[in-house]
PDB file of N, CA, C and O in Angstrom, chain B, residues numbered from 101:
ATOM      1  N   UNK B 101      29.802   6.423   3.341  1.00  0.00           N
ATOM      2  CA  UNK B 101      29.141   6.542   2.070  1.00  0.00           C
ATOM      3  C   UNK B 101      27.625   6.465   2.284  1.00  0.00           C
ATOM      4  O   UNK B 101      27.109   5.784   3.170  1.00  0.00           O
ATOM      5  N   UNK B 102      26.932   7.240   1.375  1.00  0.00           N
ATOM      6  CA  UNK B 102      25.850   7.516   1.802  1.00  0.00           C
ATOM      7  C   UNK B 102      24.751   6.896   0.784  1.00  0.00           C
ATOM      8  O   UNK B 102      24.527   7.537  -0.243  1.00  0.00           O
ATOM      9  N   UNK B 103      23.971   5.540   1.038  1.00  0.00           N
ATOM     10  CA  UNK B 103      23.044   4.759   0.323  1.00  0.00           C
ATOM     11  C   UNK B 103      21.846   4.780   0.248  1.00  0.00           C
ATOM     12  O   UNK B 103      21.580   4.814   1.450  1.00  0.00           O
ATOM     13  N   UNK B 104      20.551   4.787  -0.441  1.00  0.00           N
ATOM     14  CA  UNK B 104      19.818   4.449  -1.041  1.00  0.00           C
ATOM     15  C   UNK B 104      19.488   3.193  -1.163  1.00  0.00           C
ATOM     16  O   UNK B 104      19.719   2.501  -2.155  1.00  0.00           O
ATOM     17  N   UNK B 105      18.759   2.737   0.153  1.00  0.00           N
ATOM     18  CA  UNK B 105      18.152   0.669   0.632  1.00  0.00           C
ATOM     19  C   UNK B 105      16.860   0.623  -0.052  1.00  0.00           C
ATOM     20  O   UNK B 105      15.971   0.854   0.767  1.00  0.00           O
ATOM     21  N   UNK B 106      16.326   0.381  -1.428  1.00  0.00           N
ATOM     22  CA  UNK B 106      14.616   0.400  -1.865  1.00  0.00           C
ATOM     23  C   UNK B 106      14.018  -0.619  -0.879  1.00  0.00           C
ATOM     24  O   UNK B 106      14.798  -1.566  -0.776  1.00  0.00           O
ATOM     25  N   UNK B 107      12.998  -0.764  -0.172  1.00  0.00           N
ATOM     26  CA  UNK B 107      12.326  -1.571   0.222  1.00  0.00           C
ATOM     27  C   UNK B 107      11.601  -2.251  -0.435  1.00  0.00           C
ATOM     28  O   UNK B 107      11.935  -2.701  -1.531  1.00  0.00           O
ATOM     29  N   UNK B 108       9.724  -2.584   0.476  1.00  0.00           N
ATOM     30  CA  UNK B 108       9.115  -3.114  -0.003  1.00  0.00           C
ATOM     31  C   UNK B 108       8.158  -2.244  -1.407  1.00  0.00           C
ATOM     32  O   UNK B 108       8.180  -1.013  -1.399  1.00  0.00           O
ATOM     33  N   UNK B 109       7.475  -2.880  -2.386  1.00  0.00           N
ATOM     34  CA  UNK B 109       7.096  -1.944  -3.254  1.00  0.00           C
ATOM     35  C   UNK B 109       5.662  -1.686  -2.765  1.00  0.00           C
ATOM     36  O   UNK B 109       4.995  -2.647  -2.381  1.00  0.00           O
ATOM     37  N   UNK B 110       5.087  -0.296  -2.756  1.00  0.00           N
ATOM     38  CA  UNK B 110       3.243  -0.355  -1.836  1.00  0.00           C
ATOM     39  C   UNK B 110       2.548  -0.054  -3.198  1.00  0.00           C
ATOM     40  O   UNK B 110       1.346   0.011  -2.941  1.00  0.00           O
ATOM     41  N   UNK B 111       2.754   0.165  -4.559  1.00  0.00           N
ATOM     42  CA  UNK B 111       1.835  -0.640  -5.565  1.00  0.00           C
ATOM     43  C   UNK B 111       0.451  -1.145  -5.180  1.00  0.00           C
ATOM     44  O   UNK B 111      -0.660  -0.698  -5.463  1.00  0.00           O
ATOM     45  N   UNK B 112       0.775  -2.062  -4.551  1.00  0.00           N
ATOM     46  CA  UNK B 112      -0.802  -2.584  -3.938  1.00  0.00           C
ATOM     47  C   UNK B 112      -1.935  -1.737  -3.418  1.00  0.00           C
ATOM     48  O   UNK B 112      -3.051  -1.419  -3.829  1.00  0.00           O
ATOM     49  N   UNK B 113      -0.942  -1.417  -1.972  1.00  0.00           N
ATOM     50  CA  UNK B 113      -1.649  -0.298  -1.409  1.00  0.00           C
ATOM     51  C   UNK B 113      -2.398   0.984  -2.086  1.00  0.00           C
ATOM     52  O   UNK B 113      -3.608   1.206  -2.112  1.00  0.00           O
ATOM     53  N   UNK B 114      -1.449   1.678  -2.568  1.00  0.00           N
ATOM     54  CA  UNK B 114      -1.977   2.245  -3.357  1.00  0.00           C
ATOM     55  C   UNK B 114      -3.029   1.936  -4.737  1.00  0.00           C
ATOM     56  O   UNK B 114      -3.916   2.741  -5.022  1.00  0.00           O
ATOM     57  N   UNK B 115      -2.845   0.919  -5.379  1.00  0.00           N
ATOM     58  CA  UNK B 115      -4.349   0.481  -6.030  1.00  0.00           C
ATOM     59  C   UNK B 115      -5.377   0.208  -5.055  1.00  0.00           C
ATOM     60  O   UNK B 115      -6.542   0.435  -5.381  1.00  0.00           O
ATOM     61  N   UNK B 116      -5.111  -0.264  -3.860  1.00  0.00           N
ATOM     62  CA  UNK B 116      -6.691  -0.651  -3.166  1.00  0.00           C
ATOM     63  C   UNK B 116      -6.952   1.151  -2.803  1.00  0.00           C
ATOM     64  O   UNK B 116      -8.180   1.197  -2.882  1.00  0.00           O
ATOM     65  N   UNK B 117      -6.642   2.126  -2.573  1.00  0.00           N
ATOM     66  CA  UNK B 117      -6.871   3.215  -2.215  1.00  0.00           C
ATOM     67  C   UNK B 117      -7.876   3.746  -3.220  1.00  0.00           C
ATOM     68  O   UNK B 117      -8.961   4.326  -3.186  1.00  0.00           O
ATOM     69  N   UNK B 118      -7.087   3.317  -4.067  1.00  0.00           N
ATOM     70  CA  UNK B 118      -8.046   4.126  -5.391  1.00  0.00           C
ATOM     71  C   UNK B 118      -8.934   3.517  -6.195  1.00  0.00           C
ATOM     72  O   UNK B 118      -9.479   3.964  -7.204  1.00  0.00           O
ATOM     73  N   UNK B 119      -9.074   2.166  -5.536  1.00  0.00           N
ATOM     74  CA  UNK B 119     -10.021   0.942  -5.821  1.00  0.00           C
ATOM     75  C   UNK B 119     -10.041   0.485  -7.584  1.00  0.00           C
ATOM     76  O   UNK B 119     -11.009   0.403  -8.341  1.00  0.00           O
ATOM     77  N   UNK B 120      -8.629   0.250  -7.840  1.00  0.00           N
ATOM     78  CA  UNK B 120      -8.178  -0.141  -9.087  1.00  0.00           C
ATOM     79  C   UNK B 120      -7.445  -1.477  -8.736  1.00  0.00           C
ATOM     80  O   UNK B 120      -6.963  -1.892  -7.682  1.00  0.00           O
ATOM     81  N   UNK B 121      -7.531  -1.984  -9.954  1.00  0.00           N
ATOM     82  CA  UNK B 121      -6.972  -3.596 -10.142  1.00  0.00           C
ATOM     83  C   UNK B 121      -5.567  -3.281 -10.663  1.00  0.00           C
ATOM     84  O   UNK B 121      -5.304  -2.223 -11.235  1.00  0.00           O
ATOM     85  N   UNK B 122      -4.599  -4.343 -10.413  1.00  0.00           N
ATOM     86  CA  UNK B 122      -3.659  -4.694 -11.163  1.00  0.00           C
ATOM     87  C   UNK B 122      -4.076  -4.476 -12.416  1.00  0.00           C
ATOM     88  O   UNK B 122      -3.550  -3.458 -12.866  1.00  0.00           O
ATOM     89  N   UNK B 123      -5.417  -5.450 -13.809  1.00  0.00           N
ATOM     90  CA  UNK B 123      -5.550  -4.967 -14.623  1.00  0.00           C
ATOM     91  C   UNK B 123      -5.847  -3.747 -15.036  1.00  0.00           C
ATOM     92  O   UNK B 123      -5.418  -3.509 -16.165  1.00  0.00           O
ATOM     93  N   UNK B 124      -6.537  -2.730 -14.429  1.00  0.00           N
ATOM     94  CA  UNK B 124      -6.934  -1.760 -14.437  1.00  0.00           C
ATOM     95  C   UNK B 124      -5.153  -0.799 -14.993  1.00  0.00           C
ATOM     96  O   UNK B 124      -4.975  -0.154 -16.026  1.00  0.00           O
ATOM     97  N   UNK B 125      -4.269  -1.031 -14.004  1.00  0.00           N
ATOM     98  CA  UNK B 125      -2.851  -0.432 -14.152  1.00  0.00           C
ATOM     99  C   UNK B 125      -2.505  -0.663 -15.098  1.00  0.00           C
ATOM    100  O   UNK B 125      -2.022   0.213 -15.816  1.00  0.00           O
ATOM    101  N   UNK B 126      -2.611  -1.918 -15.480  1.00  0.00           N
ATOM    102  CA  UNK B 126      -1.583  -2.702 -16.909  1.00  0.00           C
ATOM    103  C   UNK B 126      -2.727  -1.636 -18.326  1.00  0.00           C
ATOM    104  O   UNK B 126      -2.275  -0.770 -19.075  1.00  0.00           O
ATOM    105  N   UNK B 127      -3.943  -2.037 -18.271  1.00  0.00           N
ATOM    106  CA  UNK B 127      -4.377  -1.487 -19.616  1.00  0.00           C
ATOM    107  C   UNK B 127      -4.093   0.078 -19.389  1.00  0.00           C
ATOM    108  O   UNK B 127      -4.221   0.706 -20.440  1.00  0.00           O
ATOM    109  N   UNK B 128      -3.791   0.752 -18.441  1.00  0.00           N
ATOM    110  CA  UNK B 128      -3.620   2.377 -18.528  1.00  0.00           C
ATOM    111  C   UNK B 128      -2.024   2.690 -18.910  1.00  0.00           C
ATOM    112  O   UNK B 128      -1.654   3.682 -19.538  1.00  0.00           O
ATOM    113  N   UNK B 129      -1.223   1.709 -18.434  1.00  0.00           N
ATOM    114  CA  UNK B 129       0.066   1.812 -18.638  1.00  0.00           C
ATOM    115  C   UNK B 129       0.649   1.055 -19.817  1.00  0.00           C
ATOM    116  O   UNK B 129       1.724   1.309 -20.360  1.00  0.00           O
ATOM    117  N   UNK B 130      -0.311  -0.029 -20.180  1.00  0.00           N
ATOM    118  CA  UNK B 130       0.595  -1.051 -21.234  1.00  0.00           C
ATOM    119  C   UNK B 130       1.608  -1.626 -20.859  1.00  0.00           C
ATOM    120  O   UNK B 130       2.397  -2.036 -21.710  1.00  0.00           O
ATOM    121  N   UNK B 131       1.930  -1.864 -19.105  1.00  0.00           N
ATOM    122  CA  UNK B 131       2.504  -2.689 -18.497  1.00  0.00           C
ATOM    123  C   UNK B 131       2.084  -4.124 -18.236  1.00  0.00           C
ATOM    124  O   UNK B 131       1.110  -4.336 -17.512  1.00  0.00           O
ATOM    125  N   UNK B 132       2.626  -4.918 -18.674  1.00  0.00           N
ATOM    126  CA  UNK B 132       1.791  -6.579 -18.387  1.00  0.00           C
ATOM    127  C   UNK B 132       1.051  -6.548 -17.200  1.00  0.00           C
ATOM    128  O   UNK B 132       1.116  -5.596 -16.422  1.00  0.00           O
ATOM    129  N   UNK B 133       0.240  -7.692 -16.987  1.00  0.00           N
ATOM    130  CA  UNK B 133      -0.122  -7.734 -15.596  1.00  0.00           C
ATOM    131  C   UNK B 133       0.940  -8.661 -14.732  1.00  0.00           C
ATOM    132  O   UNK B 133       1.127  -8.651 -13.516  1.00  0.00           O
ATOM    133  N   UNK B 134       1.524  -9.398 -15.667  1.00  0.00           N
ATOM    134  CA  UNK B 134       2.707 -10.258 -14.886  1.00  0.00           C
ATOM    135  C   UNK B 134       3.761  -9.343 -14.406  1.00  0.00           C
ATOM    136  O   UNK B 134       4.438  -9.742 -13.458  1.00  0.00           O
ATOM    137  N   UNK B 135       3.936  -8.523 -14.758  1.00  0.00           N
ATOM    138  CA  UNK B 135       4.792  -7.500 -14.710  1.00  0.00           C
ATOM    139  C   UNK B 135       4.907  -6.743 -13.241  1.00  0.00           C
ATOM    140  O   UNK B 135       5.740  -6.476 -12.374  1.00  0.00           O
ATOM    141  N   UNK B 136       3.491  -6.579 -13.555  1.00  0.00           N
ATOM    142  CA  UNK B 136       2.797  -5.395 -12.691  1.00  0.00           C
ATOM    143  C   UNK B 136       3.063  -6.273 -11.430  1.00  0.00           C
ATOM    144  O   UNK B 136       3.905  -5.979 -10.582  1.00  0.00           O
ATOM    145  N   UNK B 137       2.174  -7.509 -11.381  1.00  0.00           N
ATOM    146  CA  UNK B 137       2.135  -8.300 -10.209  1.00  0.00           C
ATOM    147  C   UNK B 137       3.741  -8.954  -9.419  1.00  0.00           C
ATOM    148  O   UNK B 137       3.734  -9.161  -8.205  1.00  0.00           O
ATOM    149  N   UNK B 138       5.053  -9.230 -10.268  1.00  0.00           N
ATOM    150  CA  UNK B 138       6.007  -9.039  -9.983  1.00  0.00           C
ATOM    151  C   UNK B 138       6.625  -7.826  -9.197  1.00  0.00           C
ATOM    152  O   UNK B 138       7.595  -7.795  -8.440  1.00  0.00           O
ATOM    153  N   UNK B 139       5.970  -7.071  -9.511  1.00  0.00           N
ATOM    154  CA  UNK B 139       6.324  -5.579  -8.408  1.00  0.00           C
ATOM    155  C   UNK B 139       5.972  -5.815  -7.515  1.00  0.00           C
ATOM    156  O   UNK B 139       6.821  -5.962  -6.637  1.00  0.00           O
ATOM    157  N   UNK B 140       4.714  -5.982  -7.194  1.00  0.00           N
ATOM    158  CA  UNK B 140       3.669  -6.026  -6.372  1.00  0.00           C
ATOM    159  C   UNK B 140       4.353  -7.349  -5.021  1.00  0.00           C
ATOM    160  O   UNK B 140       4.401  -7.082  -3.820  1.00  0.00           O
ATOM    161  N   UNK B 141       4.734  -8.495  -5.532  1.00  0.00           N
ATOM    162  CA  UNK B 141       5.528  -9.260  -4.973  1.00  0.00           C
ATOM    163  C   UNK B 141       6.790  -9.215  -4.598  1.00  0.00           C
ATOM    164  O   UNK B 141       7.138 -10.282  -4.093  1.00  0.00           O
ATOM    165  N   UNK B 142       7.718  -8.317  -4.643  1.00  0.00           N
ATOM    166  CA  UNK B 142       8.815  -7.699  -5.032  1.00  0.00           C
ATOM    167  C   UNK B 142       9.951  -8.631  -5.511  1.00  0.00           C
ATOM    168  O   UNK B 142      11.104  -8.477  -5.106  1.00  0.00           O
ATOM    169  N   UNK B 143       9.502  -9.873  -6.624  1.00  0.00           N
ATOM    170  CA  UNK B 143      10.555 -10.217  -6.941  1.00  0.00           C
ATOM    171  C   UNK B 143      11.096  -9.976  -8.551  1.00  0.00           C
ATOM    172  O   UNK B 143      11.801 -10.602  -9.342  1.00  0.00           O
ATOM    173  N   UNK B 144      10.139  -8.355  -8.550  1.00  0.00           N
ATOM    174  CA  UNK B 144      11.237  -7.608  -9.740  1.00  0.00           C
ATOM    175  C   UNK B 144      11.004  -5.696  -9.411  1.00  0.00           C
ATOM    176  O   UNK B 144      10.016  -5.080  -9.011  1.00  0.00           O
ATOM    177  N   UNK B 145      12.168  -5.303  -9.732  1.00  0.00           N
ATOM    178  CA  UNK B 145      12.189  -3.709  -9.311  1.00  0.00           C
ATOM    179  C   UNK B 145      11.765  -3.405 -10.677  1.00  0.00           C
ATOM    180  O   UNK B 145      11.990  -4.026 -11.715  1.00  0.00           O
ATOM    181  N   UNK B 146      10.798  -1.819 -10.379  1.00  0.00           N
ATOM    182  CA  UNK B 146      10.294  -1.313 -11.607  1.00  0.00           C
ATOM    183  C   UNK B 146      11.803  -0.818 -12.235  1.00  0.00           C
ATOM    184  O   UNK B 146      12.808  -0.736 -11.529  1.00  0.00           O
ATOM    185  N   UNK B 147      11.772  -0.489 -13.768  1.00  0.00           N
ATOM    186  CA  UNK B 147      12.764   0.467 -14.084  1.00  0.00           C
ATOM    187  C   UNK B 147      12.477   1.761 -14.242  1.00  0.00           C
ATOM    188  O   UNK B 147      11.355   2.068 -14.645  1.00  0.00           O
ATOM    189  N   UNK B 148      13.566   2.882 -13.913  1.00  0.00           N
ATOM    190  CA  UNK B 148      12.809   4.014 -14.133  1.00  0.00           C
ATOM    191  C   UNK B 148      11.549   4.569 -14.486  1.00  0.00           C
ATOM    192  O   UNK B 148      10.574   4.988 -13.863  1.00  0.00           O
ATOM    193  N   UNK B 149      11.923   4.424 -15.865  1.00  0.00           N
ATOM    194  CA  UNK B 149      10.767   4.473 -16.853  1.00  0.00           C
ATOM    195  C   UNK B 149       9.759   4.095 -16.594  1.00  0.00           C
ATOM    196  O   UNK B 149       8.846   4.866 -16.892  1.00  0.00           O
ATOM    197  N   UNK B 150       9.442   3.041 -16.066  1.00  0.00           N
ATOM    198  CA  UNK B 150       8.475   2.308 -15.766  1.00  0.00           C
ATOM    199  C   UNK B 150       7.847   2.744 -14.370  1.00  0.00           C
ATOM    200  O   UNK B 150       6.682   2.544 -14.028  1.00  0.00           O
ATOM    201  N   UNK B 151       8.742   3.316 -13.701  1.00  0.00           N
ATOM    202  CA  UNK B 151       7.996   3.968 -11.920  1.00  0.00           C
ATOM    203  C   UNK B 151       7.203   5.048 -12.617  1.00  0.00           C
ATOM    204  O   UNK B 151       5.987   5.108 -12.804  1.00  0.00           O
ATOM    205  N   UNK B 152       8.226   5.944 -12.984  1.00  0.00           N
ATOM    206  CA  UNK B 152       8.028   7.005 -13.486  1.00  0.00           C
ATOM    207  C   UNK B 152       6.084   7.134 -14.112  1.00  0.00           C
ATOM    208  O   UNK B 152       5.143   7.817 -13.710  1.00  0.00           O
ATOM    209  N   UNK B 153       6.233   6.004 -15.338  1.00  0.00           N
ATOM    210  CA  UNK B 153       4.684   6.265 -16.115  1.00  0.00           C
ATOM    211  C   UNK B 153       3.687   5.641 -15.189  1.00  0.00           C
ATOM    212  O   UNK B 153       2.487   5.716 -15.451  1.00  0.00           O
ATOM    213  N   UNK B 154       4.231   4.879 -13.860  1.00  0.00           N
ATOM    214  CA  UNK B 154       3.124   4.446 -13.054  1.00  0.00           C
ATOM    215  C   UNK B 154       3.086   5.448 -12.169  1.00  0.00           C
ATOM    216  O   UNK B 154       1.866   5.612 -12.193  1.00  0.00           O
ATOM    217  N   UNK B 155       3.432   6.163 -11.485  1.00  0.00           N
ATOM    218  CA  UNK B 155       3.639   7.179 -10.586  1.00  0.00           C
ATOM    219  C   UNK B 155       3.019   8.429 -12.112  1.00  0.00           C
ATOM    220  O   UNK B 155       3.128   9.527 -11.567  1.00  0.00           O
ATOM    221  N   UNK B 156       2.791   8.545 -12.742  1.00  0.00           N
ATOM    222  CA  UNK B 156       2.402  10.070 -13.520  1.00  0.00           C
ATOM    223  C   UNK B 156       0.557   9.211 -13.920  1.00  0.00           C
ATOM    224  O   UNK B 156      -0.441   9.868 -14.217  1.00  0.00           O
ATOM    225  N   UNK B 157       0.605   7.748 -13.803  1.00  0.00           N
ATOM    226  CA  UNK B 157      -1.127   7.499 -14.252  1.00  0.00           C
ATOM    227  C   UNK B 157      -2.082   7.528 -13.087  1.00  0.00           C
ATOM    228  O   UNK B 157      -3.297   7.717 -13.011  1.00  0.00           O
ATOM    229  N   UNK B 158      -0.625   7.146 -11.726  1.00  0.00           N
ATOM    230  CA  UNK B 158      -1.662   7.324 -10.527  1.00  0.00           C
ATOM    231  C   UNK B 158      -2.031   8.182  -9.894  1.00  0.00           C
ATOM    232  O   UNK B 158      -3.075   8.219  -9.242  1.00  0.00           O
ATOM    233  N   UNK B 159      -0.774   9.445 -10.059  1.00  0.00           N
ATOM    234  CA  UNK B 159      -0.928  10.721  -9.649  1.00  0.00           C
ATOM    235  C   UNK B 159      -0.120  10.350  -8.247  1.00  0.00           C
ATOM    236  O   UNK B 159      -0.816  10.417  -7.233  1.00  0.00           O
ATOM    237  N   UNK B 160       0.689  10.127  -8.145  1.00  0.00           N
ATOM    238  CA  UNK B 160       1.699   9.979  -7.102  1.00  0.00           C
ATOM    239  C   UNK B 160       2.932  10.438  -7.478  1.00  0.00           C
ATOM    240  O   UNK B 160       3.271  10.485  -8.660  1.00  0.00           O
ATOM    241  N   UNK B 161       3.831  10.880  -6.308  1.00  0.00           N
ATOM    242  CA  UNK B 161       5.399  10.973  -6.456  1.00  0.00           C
ATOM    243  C   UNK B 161       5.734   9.406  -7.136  1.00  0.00           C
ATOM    244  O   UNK B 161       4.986   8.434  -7.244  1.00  0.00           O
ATOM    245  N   UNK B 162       6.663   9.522  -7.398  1.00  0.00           N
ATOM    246  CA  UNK B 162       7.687   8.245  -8.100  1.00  0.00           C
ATOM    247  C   UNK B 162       7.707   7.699  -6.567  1.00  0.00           C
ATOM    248  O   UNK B 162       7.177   6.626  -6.278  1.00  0.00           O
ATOM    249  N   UNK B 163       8.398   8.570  -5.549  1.00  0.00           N
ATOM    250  CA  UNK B 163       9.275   8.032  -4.240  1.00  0.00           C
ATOM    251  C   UNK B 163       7.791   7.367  -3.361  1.00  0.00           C
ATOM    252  O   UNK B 163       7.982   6.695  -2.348  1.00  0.00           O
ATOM    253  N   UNK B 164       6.632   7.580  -3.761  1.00  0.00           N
ATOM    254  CA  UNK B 164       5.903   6.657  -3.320  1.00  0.00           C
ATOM    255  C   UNK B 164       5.472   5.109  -3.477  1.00  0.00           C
ATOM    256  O   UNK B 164       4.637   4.455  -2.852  1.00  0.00           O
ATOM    257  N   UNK B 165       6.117   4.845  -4.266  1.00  0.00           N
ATOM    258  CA  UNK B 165       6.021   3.786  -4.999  1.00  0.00           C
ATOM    259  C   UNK B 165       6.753   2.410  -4.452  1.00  0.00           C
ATOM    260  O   UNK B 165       6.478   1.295  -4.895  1.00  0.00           O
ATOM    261  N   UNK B 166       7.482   2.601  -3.678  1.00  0.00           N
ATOM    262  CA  UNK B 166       8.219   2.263  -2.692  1.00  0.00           C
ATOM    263  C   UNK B 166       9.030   2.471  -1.193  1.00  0.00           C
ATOM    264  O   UNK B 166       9.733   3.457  -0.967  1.00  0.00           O
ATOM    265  N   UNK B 167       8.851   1.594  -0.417  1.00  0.00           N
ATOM    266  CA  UNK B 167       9.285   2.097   0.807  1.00  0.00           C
ATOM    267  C   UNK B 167      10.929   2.311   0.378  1.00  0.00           C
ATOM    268  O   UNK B 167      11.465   1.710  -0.553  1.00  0.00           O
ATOM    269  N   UNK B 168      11.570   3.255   1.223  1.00  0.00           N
ATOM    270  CA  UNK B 168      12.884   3.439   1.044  1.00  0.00           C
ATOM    271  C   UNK B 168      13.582   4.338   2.449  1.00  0.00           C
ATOM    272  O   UNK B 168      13.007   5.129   3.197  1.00  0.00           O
ATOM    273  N   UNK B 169      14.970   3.890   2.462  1.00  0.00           N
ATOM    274  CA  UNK B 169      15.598   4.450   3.390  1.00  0.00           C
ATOM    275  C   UNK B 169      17.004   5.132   3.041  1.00  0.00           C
ATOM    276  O   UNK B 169      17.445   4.666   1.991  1.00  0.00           O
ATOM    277  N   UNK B 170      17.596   5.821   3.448  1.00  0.00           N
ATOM    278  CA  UNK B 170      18.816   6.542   3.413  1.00  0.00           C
ATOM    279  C   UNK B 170      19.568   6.273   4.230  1.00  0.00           C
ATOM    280  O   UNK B 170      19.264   6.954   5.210  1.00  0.00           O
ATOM    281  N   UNK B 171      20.575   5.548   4.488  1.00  0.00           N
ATOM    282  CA  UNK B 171      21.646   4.890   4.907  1.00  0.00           C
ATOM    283  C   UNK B 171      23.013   5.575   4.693  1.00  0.00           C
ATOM    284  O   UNK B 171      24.047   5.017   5.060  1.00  0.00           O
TER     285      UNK B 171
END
């Protein structure tokens, strides 16, 4: 059977690239910053929806948003 392992989330990375804050994300998205920073820590997965409108404000794929493997 063939799986889908999400890793770590690079959130971070990608804001220091583009030299944006956690707040900076939350007021463009209307995502908390607790929220945001829970990703960022990975002890919460975005939901769809939620990759999705962060991945379309940063101008990234969704699948960047996280490391991932195929198993």
């Amino acid at each position: 059977m063939t799986k889908c392992i999400i890793g770590k989330c690079l959130l971070l990375q990608i804001l220091n690239r583009r030299k944006m804050t956690q707040s900076d994300l939350s007021d463009m998205t209307g995502i908390s910053k607790t929220q945001i920073s829970e990703y960022i820590n990975n002890s919460r997965k975005m939901s769809l929806s939620n990759a999705f409108l962060i991945a379309c404000v940063l101008k990234v794929d969704v699948l960047d948003l996280y490391e991932y493997r195929i198993k």
